[in-house]
Biotite code that builds the C-alpha atoms (Angstrom):
import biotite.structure as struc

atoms = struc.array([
    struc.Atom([24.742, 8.959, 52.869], chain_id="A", res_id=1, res_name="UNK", atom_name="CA", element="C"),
    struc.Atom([24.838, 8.477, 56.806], chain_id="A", res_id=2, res_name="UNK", atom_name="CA", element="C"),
    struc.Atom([25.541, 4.941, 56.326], chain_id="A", res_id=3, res_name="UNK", atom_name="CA", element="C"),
    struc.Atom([28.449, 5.034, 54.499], chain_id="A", res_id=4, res_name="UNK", atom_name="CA", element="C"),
    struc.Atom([29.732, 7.995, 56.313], chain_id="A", res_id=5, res_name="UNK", atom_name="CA", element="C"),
    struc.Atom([29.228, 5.632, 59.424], chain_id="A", res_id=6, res_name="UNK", atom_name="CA", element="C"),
    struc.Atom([30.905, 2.576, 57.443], chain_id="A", res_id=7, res_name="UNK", atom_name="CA", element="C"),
    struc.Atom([33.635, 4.754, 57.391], chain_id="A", res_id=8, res_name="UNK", atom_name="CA", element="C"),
    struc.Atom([33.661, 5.844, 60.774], chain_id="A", res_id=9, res_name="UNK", atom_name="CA", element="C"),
    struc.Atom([32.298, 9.238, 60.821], chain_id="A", res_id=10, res_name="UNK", atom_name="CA", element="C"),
    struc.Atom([29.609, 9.554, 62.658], chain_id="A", res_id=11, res_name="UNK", atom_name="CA", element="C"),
    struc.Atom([27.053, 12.718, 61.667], chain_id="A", res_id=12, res_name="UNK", atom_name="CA", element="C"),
    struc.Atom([24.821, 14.217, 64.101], chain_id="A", res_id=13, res_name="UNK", atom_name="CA", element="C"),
    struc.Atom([22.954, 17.031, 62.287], chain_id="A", res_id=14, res_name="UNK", atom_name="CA", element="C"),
    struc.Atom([21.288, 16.968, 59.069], chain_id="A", res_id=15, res_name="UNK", atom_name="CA", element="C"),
    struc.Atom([22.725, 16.971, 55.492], chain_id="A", res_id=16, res_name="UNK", atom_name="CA", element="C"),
    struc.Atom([21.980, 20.160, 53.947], chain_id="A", res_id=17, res_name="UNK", atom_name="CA", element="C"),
    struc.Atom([20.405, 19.757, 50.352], chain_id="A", res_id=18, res_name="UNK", atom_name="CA", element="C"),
    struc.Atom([21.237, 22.444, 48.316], chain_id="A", res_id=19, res_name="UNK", atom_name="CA", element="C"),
    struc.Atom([18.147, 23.017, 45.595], chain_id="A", res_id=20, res_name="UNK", atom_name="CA", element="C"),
    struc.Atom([17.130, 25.801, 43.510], chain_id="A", res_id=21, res_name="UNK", atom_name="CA", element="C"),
    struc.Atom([13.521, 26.111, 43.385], chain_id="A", res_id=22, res_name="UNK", atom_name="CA", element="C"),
    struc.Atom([12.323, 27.727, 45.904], chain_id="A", res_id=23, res_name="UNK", atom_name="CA", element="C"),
    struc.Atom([8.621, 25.646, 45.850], chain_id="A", res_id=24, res_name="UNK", atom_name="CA", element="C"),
    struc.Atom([10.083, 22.082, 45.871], chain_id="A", res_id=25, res_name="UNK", atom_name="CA", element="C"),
    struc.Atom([11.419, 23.461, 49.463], chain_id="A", res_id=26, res_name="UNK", atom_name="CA", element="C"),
    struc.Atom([8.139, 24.600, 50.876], chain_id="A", res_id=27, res_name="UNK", atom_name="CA", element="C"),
    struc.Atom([6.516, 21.738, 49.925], chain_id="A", res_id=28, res_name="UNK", atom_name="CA", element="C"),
    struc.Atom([9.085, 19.657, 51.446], chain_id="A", res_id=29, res_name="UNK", atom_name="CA", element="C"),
    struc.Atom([8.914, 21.549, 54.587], chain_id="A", res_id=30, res_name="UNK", atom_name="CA", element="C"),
    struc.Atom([4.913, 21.640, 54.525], chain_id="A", res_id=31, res_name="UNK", atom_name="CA", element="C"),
    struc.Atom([2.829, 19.008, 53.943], chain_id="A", res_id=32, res_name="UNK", atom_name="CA", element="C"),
    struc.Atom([-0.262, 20.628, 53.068], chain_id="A", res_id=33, res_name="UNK", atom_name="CA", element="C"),
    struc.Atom([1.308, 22.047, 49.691], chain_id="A", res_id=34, res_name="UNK", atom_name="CA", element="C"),
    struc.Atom([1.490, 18.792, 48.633], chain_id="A", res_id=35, res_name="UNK", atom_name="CA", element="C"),
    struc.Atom([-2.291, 19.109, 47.667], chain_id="A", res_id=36, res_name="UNK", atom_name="CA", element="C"),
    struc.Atom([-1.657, 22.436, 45.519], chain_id="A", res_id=37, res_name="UNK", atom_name="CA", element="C"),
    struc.Atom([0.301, 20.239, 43.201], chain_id="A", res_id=38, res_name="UNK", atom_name="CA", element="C"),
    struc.Atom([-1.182, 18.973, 40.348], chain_id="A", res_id=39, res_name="UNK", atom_name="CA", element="C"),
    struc.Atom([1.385, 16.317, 39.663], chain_id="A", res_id=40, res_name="UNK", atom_name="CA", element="C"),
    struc.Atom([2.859, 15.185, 42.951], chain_id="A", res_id=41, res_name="UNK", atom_name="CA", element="C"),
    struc.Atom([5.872, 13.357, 42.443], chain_id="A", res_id=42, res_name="UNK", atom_name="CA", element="C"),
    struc.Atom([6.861, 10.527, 45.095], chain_id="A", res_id=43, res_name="UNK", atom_name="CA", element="C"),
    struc.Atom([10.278, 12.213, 45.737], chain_id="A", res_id=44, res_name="UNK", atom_name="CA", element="C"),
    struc.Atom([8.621, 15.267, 47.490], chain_id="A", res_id=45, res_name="UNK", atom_name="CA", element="C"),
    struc.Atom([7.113, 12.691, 50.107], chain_id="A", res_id=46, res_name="UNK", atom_name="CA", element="C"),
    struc.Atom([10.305, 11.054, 50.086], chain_id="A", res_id=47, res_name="UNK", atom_name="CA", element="C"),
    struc.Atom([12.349, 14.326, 51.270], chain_id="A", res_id=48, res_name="UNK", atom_name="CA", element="C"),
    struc.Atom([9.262, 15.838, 53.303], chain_id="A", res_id=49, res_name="UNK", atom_name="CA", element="C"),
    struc.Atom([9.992, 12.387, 55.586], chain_id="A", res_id=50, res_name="UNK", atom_name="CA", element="C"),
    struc.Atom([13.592, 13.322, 55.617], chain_id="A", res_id=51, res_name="UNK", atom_name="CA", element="C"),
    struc.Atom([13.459, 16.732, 56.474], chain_id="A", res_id=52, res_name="UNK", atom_name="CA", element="C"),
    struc.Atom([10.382, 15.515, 59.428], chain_id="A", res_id=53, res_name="UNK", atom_name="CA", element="C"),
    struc.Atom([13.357, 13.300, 60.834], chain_id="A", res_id=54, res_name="UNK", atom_name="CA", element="C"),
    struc.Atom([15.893, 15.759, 60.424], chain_id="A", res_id=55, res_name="UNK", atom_name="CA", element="C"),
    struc.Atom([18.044, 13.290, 58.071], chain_id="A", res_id=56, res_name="UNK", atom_name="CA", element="C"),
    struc.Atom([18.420, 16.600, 55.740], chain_id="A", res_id=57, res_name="UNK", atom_name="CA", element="C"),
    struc.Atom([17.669, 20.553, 55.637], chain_id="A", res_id=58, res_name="UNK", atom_name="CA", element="C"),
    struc.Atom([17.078, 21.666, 52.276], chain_id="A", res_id=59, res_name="UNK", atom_name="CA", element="C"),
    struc.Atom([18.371, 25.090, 51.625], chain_id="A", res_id=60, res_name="UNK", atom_name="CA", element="C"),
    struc.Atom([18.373, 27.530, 49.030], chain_id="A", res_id=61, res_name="UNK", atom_name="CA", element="C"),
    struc.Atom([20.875, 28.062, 46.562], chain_id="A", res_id=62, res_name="UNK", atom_name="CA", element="C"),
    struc.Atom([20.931, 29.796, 43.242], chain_id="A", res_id=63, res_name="UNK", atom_name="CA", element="C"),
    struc.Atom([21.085, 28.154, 39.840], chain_id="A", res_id=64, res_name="UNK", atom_name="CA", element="C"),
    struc.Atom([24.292, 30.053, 38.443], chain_id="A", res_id=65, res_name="UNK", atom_name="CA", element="C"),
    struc.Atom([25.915, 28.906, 41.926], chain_id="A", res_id=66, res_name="UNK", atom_name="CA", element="C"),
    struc.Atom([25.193, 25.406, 41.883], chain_id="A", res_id=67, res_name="UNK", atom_name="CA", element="C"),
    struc.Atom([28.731, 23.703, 41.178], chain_id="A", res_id=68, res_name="UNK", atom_name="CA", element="C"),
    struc.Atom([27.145, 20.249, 40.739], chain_id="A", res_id=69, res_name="UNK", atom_name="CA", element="C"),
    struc.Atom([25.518, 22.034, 37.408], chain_id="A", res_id=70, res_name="UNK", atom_name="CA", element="C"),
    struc.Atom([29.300, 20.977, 36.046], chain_id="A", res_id=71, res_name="UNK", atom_name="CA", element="C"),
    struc.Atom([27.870, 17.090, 35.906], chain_id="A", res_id=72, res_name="UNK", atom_name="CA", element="C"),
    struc.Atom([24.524, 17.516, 34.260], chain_id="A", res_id=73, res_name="UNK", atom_name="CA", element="C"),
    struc.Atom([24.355, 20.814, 32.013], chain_id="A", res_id=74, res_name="UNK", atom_name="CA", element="C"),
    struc.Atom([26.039, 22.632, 29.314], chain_id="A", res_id=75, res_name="UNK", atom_name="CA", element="C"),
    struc.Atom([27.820, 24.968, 30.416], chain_id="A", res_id=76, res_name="UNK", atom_name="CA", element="C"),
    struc.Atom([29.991, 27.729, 29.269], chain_id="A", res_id=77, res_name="UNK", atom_name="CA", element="C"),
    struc.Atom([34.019, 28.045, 29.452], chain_id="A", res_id=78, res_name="UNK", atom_name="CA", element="C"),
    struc.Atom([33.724, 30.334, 32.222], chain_id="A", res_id=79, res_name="UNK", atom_name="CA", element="C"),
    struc.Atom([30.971, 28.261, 34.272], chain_id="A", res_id=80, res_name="UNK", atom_name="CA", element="C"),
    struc.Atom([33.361, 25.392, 33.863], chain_id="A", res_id=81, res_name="UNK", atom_name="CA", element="C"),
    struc.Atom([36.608, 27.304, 35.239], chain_id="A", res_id=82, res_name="UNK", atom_name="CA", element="C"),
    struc.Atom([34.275, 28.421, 38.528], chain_id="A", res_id=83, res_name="UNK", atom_name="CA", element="C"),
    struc.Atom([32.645, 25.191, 38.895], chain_id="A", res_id=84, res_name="UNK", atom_name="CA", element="C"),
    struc.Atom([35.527, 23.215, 38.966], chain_id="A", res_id=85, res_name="UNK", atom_name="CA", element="C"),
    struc.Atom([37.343, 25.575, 41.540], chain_id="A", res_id=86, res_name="UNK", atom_name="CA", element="C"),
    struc.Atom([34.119, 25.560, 43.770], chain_id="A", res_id=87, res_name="UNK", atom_name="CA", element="C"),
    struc.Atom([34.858, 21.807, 43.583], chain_id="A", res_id=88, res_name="UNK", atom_name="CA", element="C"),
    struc.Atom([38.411, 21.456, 43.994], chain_id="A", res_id=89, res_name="UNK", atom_name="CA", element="C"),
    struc.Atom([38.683, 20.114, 40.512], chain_id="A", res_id=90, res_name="UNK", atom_name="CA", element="C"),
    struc.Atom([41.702, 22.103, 39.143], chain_id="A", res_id=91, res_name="UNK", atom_name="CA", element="C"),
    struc.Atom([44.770, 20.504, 39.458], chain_id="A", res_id=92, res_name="UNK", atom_name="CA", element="C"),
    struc.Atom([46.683, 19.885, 36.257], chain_id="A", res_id=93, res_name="UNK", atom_name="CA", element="C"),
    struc.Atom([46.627, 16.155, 35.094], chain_id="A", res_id=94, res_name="UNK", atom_name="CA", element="C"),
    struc.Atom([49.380, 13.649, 34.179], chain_id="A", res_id=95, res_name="UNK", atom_name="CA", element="C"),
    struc.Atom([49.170, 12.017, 30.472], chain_id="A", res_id=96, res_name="UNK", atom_name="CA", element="C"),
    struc.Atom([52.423, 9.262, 30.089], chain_id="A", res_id=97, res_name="UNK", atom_name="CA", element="C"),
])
């Protein structure tokens, strides 16, 4: 994400927060020693513990019925939809010619 932020001229100097919603995948990023606790480690968790070691991202907490970006990947309800897509900026009304 830096680099095309910087392709476009936009240069970031802190971290990119990650917004996730289990709480363990953040300790373990944020602690290496958890890693061993896991009984199936999966390469992505060394992959983000590197990233948050070179402050490229801070992964923070957010709650599953908050997470707008639910809108791309789950079934949701009406209602989830209608607050998703405002979250995102999502609701204007579209053209059809």
């Amino acid at each position: 994400m830096w680099n095309l932020m910087a392709e476009m001229g936009i240069k970031q100097n802190e971290a990119s927060i990650l917004h996730i919603n289990n709480q363990s995948a953040i300790q373990v990023t944020k602690n290496p020693k958890l890693h061993s606790c896991m009984k199936q480690l999966d390469l992505k968790f060394f992959l983000l513990h590197n990233m948050v070691e070179c402050n490229t991202i801070t992964p923070t907490y957010m709650p599953t019925d908050q997470m707008p970006s639910d809108i791309l990947t789950n079934p949701l309800s009406k209602v989830k939809v209608d607050v998703f897509s405002k979250m995102l900026r999502l609701t204007g009304q579209a053209t059809h010619d």
